[in-house]
N, C-alpha and C positions, 0 to 999 in steps of 0.2 A: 594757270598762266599768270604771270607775274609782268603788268604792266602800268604805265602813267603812275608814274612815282613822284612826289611832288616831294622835295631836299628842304629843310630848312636846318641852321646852324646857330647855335648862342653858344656865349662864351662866358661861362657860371665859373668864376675865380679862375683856379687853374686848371677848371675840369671844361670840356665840351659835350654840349647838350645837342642830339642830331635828331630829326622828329621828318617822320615821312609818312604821305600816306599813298598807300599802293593798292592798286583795283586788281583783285586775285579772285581772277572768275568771277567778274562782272562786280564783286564785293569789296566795297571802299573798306579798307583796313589799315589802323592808326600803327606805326611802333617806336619806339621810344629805345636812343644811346645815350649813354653817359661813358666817357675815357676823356683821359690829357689827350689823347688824338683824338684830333679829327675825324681820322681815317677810321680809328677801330671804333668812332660812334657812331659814324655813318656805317659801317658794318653791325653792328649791334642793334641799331636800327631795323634793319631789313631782317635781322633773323626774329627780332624780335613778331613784326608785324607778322612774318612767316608761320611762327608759334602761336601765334595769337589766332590763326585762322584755319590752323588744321584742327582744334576742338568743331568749329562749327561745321566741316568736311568729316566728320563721325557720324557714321549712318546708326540711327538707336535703336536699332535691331540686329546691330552688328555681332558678333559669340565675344565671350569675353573669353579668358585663358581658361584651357580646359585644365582640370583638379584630377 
């Protein structure tokens, strides 16, 4: 579950810097955009954080690809 997302925005020359951190199953997770938009760094953003938190959602006993 993807909740309390806290937005922040900077404005790095003519790139945007978009920085959130979202609680994904009770776990604060950082993730970091860079785009001229806004919008696609605030998007970049969230997949980022998203990516960032499904390594630690890997159970280490999981099969790996069977050969």
């Amino acid at each position: 579950m993807l909740a309390g997302i806290a937005h922040f925005e900077f404005e790095v020359d003519t790139e945007d810097a978009a920085y959130i951190e979202a609680d994904i199953d009770g776990d604060p997770v950082w993730g970091v955009g860079l785009h001229t938009s806004s919008v696609t760094a605030s998007l970049r953003a969230v997949v980022n954080a998203v990516n960032r938190a499904l390594p630690q959602r890997t159970a280490p006993d999981a099969p790996g690809p069977s050969h």
